[in-house]
Each structure stands twice: as structure tokens, then as C-alpha cells.
C-alpha positions in Angstrom: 4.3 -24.5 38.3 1.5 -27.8 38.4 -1.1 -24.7 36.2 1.8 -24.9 33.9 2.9 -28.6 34.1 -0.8 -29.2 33.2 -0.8 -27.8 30.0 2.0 -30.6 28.6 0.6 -33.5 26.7 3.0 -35.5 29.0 4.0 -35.8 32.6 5.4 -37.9 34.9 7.0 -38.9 38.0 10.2 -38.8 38.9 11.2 -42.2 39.6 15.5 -42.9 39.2 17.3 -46.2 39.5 19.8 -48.5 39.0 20.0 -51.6 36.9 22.5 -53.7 36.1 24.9 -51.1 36.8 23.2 -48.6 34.5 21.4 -45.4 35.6 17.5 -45.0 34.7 15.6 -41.9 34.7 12.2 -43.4 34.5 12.1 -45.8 31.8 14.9 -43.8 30.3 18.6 -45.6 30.2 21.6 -42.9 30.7 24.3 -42.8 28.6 26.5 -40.2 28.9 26.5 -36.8 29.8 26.3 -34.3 27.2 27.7 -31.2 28.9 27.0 -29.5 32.1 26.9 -25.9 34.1 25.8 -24.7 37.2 22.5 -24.7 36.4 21.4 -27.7 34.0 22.9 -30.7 32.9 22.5 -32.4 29.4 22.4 -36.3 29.2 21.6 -38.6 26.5 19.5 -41.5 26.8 17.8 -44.4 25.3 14.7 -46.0 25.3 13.4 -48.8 22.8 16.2 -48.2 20.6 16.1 -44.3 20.2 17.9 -41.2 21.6 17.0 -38.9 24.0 18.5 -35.5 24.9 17.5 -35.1 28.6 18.1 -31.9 29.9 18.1 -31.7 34.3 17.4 -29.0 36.5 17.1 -28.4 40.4 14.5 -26.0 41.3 16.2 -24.6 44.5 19.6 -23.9 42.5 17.3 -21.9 39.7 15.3 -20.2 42.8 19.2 -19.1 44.3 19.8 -17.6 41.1 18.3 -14.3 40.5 18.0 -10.9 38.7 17.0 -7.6 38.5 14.7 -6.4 35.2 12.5 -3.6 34.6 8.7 -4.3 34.6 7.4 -4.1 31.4 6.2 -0.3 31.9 9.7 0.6 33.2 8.4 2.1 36.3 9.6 0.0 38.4 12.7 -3.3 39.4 11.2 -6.1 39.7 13.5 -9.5 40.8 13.6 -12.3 39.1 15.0 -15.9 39.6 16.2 -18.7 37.4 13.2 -20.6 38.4 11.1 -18.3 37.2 13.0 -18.3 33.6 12.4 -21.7 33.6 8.6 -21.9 34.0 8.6 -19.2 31.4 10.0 -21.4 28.8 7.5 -24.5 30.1 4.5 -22.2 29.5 6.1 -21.8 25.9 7.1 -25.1 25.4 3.7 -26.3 25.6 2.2 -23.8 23.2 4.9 -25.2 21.0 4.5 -27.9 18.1 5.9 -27.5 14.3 8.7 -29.5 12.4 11.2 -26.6 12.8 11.4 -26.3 16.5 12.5 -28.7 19.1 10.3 -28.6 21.3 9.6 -31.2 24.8 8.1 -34.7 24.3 8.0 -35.1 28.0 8.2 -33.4 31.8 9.9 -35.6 34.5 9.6 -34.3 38.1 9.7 -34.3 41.5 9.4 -31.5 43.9 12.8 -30.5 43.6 14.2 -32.2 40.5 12.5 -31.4 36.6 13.8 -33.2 33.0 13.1 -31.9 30.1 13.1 -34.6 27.4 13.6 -34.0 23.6 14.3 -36.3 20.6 18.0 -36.2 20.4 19.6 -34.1 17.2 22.7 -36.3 16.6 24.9 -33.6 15.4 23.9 -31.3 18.3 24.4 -27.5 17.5 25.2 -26.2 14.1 28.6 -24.5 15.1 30.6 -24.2 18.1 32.9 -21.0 19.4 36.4 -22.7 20.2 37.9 -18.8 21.4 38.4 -17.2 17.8 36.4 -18.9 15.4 33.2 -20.9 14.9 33.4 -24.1 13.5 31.4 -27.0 13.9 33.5 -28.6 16.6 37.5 -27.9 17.6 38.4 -31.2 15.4 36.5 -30.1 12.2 37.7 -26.6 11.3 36.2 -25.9 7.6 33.2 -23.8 6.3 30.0 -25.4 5.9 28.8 -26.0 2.2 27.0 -22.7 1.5 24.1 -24.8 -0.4 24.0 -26.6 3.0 23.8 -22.5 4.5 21.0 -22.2 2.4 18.7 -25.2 3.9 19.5 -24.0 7.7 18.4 -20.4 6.9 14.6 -21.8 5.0 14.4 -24.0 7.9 14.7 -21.3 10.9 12.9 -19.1 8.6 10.0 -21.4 8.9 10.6 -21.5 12.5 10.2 -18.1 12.5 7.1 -17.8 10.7 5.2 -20.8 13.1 6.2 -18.6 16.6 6.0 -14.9 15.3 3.1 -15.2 13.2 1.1 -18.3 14.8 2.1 -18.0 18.4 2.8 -14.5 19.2 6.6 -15.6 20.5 9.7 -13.8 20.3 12.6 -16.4 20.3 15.3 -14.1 22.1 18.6 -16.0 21.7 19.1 -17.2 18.4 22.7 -18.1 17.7 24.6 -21.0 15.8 24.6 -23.5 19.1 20.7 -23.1 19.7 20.2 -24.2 15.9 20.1 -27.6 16.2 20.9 -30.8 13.1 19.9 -34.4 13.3 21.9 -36.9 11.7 19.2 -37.0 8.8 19.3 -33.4 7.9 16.1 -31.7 10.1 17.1 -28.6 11.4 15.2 -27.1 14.0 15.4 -24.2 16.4 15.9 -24.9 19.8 16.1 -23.6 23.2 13.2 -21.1 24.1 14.6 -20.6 27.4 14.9 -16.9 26.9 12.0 -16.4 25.0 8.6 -14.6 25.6 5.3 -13.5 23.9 5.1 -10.5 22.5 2.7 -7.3 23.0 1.7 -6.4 19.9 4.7 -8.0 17.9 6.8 -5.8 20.6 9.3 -6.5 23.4 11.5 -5.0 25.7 14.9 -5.4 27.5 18.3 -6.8 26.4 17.4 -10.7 27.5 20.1 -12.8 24.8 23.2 -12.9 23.9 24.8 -9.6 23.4 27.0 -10.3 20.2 24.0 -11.8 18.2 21.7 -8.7 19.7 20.1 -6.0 17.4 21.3 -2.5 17.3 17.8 -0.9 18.3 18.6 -2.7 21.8 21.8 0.4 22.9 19.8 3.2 21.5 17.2 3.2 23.2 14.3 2.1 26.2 11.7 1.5 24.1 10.0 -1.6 23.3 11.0 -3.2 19.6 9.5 -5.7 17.0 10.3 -8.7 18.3 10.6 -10.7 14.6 12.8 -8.2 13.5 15.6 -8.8 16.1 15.3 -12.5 16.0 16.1 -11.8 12.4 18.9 -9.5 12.9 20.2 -12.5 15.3 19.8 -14.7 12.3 21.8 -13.0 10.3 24.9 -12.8 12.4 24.5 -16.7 12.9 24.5 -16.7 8.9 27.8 -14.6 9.2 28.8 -16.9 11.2 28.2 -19.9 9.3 29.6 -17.9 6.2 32.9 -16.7 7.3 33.3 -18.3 10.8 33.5 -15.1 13.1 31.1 -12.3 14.2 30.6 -9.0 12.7 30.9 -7.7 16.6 33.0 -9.5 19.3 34.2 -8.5 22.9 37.0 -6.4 22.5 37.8 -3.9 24.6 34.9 -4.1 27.2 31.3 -5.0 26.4 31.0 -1.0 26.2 32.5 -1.1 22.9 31.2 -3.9 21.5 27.8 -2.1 22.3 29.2 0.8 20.3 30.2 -1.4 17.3 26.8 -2.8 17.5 25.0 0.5 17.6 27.3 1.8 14.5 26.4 -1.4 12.8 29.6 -1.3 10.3 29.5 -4.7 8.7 32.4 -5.8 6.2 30.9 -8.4 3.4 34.1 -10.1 1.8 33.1 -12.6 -1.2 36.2 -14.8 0.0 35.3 -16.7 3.0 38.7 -16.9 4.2 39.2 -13.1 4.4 39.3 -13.0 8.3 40.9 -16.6 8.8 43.5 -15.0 7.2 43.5 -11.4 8.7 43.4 -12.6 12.2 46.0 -15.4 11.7 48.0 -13.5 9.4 49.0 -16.6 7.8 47.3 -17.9 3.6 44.8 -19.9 4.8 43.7 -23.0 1.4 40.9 -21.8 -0.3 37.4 -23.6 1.1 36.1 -23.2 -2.3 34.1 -20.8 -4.6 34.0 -17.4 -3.6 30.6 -15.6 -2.5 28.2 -14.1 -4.9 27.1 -11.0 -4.5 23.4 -12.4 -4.2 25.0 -14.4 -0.9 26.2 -11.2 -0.2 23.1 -9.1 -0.9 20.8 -11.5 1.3 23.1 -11.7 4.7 22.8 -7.5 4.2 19.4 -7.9 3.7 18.5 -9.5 7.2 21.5 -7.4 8.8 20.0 -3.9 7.9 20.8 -1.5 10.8 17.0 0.0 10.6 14.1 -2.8 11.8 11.9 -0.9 9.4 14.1 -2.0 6.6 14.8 -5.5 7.6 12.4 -8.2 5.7 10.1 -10.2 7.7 10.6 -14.0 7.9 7.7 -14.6 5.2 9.1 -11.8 3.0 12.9 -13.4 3.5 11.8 -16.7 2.4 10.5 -15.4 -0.9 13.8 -14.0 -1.5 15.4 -15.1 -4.7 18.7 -16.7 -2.9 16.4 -19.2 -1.3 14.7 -19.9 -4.8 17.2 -23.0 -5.4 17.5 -24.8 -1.5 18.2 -28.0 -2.3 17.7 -30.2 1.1 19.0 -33.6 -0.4 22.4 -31.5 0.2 21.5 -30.7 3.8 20.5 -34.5 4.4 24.2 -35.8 2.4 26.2 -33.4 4.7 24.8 -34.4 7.8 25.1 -37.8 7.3 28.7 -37.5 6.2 29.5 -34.7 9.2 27.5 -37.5 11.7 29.8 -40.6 9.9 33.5 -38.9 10.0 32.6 -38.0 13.8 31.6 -41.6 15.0 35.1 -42.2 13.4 37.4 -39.9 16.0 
């Protein structure tokens, strides 16, 4: 871990206190917390007027946590802790710096405790899951502005061509809640924790999130392109974003949804509401124009069931439905979707 720690532009003691009945990590005042599991802990803080999203973790609960993997050849199960996840993503972390990723501005630790410290994106996530459909929190259940669609695919787009094409890194888990908005419109892509370099533009294994996960992944052992299933993942968090469910949910049993995966039969409706009304049998009011068949025609294009077939992140950002992005819509909506929320 210190080989990998000293790699970071920035890092620095643990020291926490308490001041005036306020709670300090470093020089670091904490606010609230953010939201918590087992493993890590979210809390926003300030310092000299700006916002910080802290995220904790305590080495000996990663090091309790641990799996079995395959070593890269296949020849043989090798185990792996949380821990060991974790100074994964530092090593990548500090191989990491470009507009359209959020990457670590500082490493707080101690022998036991670590903080990861990022600028705080004010509107968090791009969508949430609240048990049927994706929205971008329980309170605020309408579709996002498909000009505003358009800006959040350019940007991971670009994210995609600074760690595949510069870097060598395969992202891993890209889904709607590790796509990250700022109050003034930046979106970047975030959380590397399941990312790794790739061999030749190649991976292997299942490590993700199974409903945003390539077909290539259930047919077979072999090792895949990399930028072609982060790509396939960004197209079901497109679908998402464009009619506010997956293509392929948990059913059944994770079985079939492997099955539905490996099929890969995708419905394209041009009205956005078609499953909000399907799965809650009721008219749901119209959110607007319809989809065109170029909306249509580029989701299909990064959700082609062959990698072979599927564009690359350059080649999909020449694509003519990207011709018109207009980001002054991207920076209007997040500062209305950051405004209505300060008001609940």
C-alpha cells in the first residue's frame, strides 16, 4: 500500500477532532453523511468555503471481506480481499487526471483508517433505482430532457476515450449512479473501484454489475475487449436514462436474467412512457416528444449484441446524433434539478 500511496500528488495524516461541537477530518469540517454500507461510508465536508465528498474505509473490514477469482490464465483460484480491491482502484486513481472523470484530490490515512477525498458533484448520481424504475431521486419521478441525454453520453464518451485509449483502463461498472453531475453541469465518470488495465485492450471475468453487463460475459471464458463492454454498459444506462427501466432485470433468478442477456432481445419504443405504462397498467401524462428513430438508431448502435459490431468511443462520438449537444442545456437543468431540491 505506502508503493501505491506514493504515487498520489497528495497525502496526509490522519489527524480527527472536535471543534466547537463539529467533527474535523484533518482540516476538513463534516457535515453530514452521505450514505453508508458495510464497507465505506460517504460524508460531505467543507473547507474554505467548498464541498467535499469524503469517502471512508477501514482496512481490517476490507481485509475480512474476501473472494474467489480465477487468475488471469484460468489455471488456477486465487483469493481475493476487499482490501486488495481497494488498492487496485488507488493504483488507478493516481494514473488518473481528465475533466470527465472524478478522480481523488487527496489520501487521508492512518494504519487502519483511509479517506478518499473528491470535489463534491452537488447533484450526486445521475439516476437512482427506487425498486421499479430509475429516476433521479424517489421525489422527482420524470424523464430527463433527452437534449440533456445527449451531453451526459459526449461527456462519458470522452471519459471513455481518456482511460481506454490513453491509460489502457477498463472502467468495469458503469451504470447511472457512478455517472456523476455537479450543480453546474460537469459530468464526469466516477468510481473506478472495479476497474483494471487491460491486456491488450482485453479483460476477463464477470467483475460489475450484472444487469449493465455485456452479453459476451455468459457465453463464454475467454478474455473480451474491454471498451466494448464499458460501452455496452453505457448503453443500458442510456436506456435507462431514456425510458427509466433496464432492458434485463432480475426476474426469476439471476440464471434467467443471464439468459435474457445472452439472447440480447431489446425492445426500442419511440414513446418513453411505454413501460411506465405496461408495468403500471395505468396512462401515464405524456413527458413530451416522442423518440426519433435517430435516438433510436444510436442506443441500438452501442447495444449491438456482437462487440465486433459495436462502435468504439471515438467512432460513437462522431456519430451524427451527437452532432447537435448543446451543453448550455446540461448546465440550465442542473442548476434548476440542484434549485427545486434545496427547496424539499
Amino acid at each position: 500500500m505506502r508503493e501505491i500511496l506514493r504515487r498520489h500528488d497528495k497525502v496526509t495524516p490522519l489527524e480527527k477532532k472536535e471543534k466547537g461541537g463539529q467533527c474535523f477530518v484533518n482540516d476538513y469540517r463534516v457535515v453530514r453523511t452521505v450514505k453508508e454500507d458495510k464497507l465505506s461510508k460517504v460524508i460531505l465536508c467543507e473547507r474554505g468555503g467548498n464541498l467535499y465528498a469524503i469517502k471512508k474505509y477501514q482496512k481490517r473490514a476490507l481485509l475480512k471481506q474476501r473472494e474467489f477469482h480465477k487468475s488471469s490464465h484460468c489455471t488456477q483460484v486465487v483469493v481475493r480481499s476487499k482490501y486488495d480491491d481497494l488498492k487496485n482502484e488507488l493504483e488507478i486513481l493516481a494514473d488518473i487526471k481528465n475533466d470527465y472523470c472524478l478522480t481523488c484530490d487527496e489520501i487521508i490515512a492512518n494504519d487502519d483508517e483511509i479517506y478518499l477525498v473528491n470535489s463534491y458533484m452537488e447533484n450526486e448520481g445521475i439516476l437512482q433505482y427506487d425498486g421499479i424504475f430509475f429516476v433521479l431521486r424517489k421525489e422527482e419521478p420524470w424523464f430527463v430532457p433527452l437534449p440533456v441525454v445527449k451531453c451526459v453520453a459526449k461527456s462519458i464518451l470522452k471519459s471513455f476515450v481518456y482511460i481506454h485509449t490513453e491509460k489502457n483502463i477498463c472502467h468495469r461498472d458503469v451504470k447511472p449512479s457512478n455517472i456523476f453531475w455537479s450543480r453546474g453541469g460537469a459530468v464526469k465518470l466516477g468510481d473506478f473501484g472495479e476497474s483494471q488495465y487491460m491486456a491488450n485492450g482485453m479483460i476477463r471475468g464477470t467483475k460489475g454489475t450484472y444487469e449493465f453487463m455485456p452479453p459476451e460475459f455468459f457465453s463464454s471464458g475467454k478474455s473480451h475487449s474491454g471498451e466494448k463492454a464499458d460501452i455496452w454498459s453505457l448503453g443500458i444506462s442510456l436506456y435507462a436514462l431514456f425510458y427509466r427501466v433496464l432492458p434485463f432485470a432480475q426476474k426469476e433468478s439471476l440464471l434467467q436474467l443471464f439468459r435474457d442477456i445472452g439472447r440480447s432481445h431489446v425492445q426500442y419504443p419511440l414513446d418513453r412512457n411505454y413501460f411506465l405504462n405496461e408495468y403500471t397498467k395505468k396512462q401515464v401524462p405524456s413527458c413530451g416528444p416522442s423518440l426519433l428513430s435517430a435516438d433510436v438508431d444510436f442506443l441500438k448502435s452501442l447495444l449491438r449484441r456482437d462487440p465486433g459490431e459495436r462502435p468504439t468511443s471515438g467512432a460513437a462520438l462522431k456519430h451524427e446524433w451527437l452532432k447537435d449537444v448543446d451543453y448550455a442545456c446540461l448546465e440550465q437543468y442542473a442548476e434548476e434539478v440542484y434549485n427545486n431540491r434545496a427547496k424539499l
